[in-house]
C-alpha positions in Angstrom: 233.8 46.5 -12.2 235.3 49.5 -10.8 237.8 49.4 -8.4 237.2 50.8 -5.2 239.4 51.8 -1.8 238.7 50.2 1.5 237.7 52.8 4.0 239.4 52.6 7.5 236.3 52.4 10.5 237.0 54.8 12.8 236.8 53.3 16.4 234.3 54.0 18.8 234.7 55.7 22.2 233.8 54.1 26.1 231.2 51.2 26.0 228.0 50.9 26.8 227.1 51.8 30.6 226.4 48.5 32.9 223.3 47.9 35.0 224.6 47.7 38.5 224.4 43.9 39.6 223.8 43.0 35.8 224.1 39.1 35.6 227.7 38.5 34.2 226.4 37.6 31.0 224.6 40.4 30.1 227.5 42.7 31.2 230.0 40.8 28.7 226.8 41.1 26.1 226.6 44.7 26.9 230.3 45.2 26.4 229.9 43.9 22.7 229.4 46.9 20.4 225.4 46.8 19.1 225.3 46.0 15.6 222.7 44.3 13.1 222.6 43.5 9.2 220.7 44.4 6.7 219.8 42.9 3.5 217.0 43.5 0.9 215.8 41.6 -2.6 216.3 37.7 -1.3 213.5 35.0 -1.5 214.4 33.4 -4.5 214.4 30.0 -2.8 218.0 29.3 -2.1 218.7 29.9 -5.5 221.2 32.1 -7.8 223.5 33.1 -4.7 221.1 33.2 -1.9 222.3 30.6 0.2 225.7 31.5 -0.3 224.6 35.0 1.1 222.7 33.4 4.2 225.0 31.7 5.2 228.2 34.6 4.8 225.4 36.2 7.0 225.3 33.8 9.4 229.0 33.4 10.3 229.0 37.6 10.6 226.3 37.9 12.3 227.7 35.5 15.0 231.2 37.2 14.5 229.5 40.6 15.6 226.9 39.6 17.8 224.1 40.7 15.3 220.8 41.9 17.7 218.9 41.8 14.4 218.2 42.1 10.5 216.8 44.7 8.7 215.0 43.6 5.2 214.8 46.0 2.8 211.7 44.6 1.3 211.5 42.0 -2.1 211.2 39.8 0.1 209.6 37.0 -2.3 210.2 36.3 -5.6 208.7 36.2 -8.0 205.0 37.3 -6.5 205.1 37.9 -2.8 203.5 35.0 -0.6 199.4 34.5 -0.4 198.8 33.4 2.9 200.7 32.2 6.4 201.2 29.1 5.0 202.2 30.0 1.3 205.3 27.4 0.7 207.8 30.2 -0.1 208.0 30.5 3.5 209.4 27.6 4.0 211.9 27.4 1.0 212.6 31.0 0.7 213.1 32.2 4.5 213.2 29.3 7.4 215.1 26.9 5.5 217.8 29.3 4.2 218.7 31.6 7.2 219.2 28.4 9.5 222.1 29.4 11.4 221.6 29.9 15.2 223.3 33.8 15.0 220.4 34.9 12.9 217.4 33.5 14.7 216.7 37.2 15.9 213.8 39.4 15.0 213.7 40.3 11.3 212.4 44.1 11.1 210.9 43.6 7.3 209.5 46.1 5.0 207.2 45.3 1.8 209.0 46.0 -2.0 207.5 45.9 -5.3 207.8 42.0 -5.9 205.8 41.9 -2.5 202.8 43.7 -4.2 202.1 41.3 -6.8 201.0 38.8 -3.9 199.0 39.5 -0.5 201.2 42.3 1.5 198.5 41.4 4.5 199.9 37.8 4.1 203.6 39.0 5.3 201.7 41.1 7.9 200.0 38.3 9.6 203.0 36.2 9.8 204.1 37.9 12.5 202.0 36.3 14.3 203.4 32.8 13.6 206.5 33.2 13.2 208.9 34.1 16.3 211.1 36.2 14.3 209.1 38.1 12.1 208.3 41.5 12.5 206.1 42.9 10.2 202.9 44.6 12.5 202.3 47.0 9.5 202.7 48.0 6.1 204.9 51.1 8.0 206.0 51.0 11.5 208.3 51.5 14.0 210.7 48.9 15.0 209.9 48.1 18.6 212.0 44.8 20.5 214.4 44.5 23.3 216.7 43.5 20.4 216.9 46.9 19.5 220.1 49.0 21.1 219.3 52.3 23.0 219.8 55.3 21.3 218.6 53.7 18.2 214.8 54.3 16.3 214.3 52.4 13.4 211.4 53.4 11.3 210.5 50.9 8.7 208.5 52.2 5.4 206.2 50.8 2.7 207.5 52.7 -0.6 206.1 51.3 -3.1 202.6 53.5 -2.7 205.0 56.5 -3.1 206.4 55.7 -6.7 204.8 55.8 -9.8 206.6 52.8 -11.6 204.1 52.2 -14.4 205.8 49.2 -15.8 205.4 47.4 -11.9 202.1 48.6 -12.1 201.0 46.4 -15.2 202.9 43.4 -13.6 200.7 44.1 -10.3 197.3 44.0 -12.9 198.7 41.2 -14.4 199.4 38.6 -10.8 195.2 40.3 -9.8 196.7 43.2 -7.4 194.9 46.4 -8.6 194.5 48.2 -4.9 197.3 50.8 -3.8 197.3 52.7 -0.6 197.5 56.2 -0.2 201.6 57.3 0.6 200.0 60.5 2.6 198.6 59.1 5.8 202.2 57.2 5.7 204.8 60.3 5.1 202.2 62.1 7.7 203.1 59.7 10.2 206.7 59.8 9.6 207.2 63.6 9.9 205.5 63.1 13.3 207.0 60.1 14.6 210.8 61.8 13.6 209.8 65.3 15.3 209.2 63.1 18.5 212.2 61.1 18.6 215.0 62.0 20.9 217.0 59.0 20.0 220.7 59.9 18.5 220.7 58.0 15.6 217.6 57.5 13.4 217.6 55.0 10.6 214.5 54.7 8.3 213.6 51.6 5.5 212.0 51.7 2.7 212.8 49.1 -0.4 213.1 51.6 -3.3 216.2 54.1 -3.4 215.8 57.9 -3.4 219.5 57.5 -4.9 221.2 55.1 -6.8 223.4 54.5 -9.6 221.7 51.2 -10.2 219.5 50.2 -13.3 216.1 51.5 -11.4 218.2 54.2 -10.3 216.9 56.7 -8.1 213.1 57.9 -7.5 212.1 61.3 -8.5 208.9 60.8 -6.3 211.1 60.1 -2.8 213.3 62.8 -3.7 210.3 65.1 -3.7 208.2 63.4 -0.5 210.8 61.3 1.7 214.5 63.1 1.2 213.0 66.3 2.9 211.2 64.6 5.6 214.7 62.8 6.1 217.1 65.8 5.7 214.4 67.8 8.1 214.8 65.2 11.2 218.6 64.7 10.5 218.0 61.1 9.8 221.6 59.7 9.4 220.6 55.8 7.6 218.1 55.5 4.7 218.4 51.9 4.1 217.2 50.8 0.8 217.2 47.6 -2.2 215.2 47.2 -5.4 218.6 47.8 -7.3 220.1 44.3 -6.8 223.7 46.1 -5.8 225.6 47.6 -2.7 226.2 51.2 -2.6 226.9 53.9 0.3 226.1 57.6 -1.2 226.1 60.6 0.9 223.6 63.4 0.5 222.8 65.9 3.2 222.4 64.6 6.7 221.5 61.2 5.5 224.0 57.8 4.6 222.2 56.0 1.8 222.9 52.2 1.7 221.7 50.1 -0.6 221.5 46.7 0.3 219.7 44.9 -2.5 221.8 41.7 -3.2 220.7 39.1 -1.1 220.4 36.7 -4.1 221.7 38.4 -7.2 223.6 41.3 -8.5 223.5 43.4 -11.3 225.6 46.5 -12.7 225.8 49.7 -10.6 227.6 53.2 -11.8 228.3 56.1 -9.5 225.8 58.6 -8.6 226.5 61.6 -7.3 227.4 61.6 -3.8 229.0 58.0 -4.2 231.4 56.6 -1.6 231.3 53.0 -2.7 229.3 50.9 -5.5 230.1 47.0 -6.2 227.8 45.1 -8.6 228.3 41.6 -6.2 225.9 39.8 -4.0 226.1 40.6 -0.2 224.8 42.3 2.5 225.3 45.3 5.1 227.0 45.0 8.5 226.2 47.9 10.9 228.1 48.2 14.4 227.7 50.6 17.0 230.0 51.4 19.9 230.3 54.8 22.4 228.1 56.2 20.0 229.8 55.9 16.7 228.1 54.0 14.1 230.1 52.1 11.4 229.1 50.4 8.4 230.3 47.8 6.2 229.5 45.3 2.9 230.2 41.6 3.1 229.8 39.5 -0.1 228.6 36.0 -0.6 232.3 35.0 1.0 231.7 36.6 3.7 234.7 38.8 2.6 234.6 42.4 4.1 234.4 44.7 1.2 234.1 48.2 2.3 234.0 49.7 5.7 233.2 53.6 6.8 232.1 55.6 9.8 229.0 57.5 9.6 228.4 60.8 10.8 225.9 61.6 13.4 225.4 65.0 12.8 224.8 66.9 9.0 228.6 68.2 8.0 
């Protein structure tokens, strides 16, 4: 594997603002920088290094105070769930992430591997589950959880590719039906235009640029990197290639997070500021409006750090 340099995070300004008479432990939470994870391509069951992941996950996520986790879709191998009660709920998501620090709203989106079982499934397990959050194939993340100043918008991708191959395996598992992508990228070009928030991250599971074996998608370069470049989104947060990779184009950061439970070989793309072939996950912190991201692997062991930029260069 390549050998990369560690970035130095640039340091955030003044903290957030205080409520006057704030209970004292919401002003000490308040002083805590906002920060979440994000992770994409996990429910294989505890298996190949999944655990190992969840649980570098949980010890970070306590270590920052992580308000939440982003899921970059793949959420369940190999075939999605079929119902509420489909057992790879159990063995694939609440008996993995156990630890305490990441009992916090999961903002999930649907990938590929999703498709080839019920997506409607995922969507109505919101409604058991406490931590959940899936009210759509695309939405916009909406919880106390979420830090002000941040709008998440969370995508369903896999309408917007042509993947012939995944297609077949879809036919094969009984899943012939696709929505249309247009009512979706509609929605996001309006839902952008009206947000006033200062940084604006957006989810989808397949990359628009990667250096990984899918590599990037000619059909989100075409429909979603305008829309994204447009609205100065900063994050595009991504999996399907099961690797980690930070690659700056335009306006937009885009971090692939897509080994939650395996990795596979990754090259450079152009634009790349770091690529590692390892499992792990992303670690975002924001403080006096800075944002600053990092990689973790299945140690736990800080593998890359960088501060984003707000505005286009």
């Amino acid at each position: 594997m390549s050998r990369f340099n560690r970035r130095t995070v640039l340091q955030g300004g003044a903290a957030f603002l205080l409520a006057a008479g704030a209970p004292p432990l919401a002003q000490a939470q308040a002083r805590r920088p906002a920060a979440f994870l994000a992770i994409g391509d996990w429910g294989r069951k505890g298996e190949h290094d999944q655990r190992a992941v969840a649980k570098a996950m949980g010890r970070t996520a306590d270590e920052v105070g992580s308000r939440f986790v982003l899921s970059a879709g793949d959420n369940f191998y190999p075939g999605g769930v079929q119902s509420t009660t489909d057992p790879n709920w159990k063995e694939s998501f609440e008996d993995v992430y156990t630890a305490g620090s990441l009992q916090t709203p999961w903002f999930a989106a649907l990938g590929n591997h999703d498709y080839r079982g019920k997506p409607k499934a995922q969507i109505a397990y919101s409604a058991v589950s406490r931590r959940w959050k899936m009210p759509g194939r695309f939405y916009k993340a909406q919880d106390a959880a979420l830090p002000p100043g941040v709008d998440v918008f969370v995508l369903d991708t896999t309408p917007m590719t042509e993947d012939f191959g995944e297609a077949f395996m879809r036919l094969s598992w009984g899943r012939i039906s696709m929505p249309s992508p247009h009512r979706q990228l509609a929605w996001l070009d309006e839902q952008l235009a009206r947000s006033t928030a200062p940084w604006k991250v957006v989810v989808g599971h397949h990359p628009i640029r990667s250096g990984g074996r899918h590599g990037g998608s000619a059909e989100l370069a075409q429909a979603l990197e305008p829309l994204l470049a447009r609205h100065n989104v900063q994050v595009y947060i991504c999996g399907h290639d099961h690797c980690l990779q930070h690659i700056k184009a335009g306006p937009t950061h885009h971090v692939c997070s897509g080994s939650g439970a395996s990795a596979g070989p990754v090259g450079r793309a152009p634009g790349t500021l770091f690529a590692a072939g390892l499992p792990g996950f992303a670690v975002f912190t924001l403080e006096g409006g800075a944002m600053r991201l990092g990689f973790r692997g299945a140690d736990g062991r800080t593998l890359y750090e960088a501060a984003l930029s707000q505005r286009s260069a």
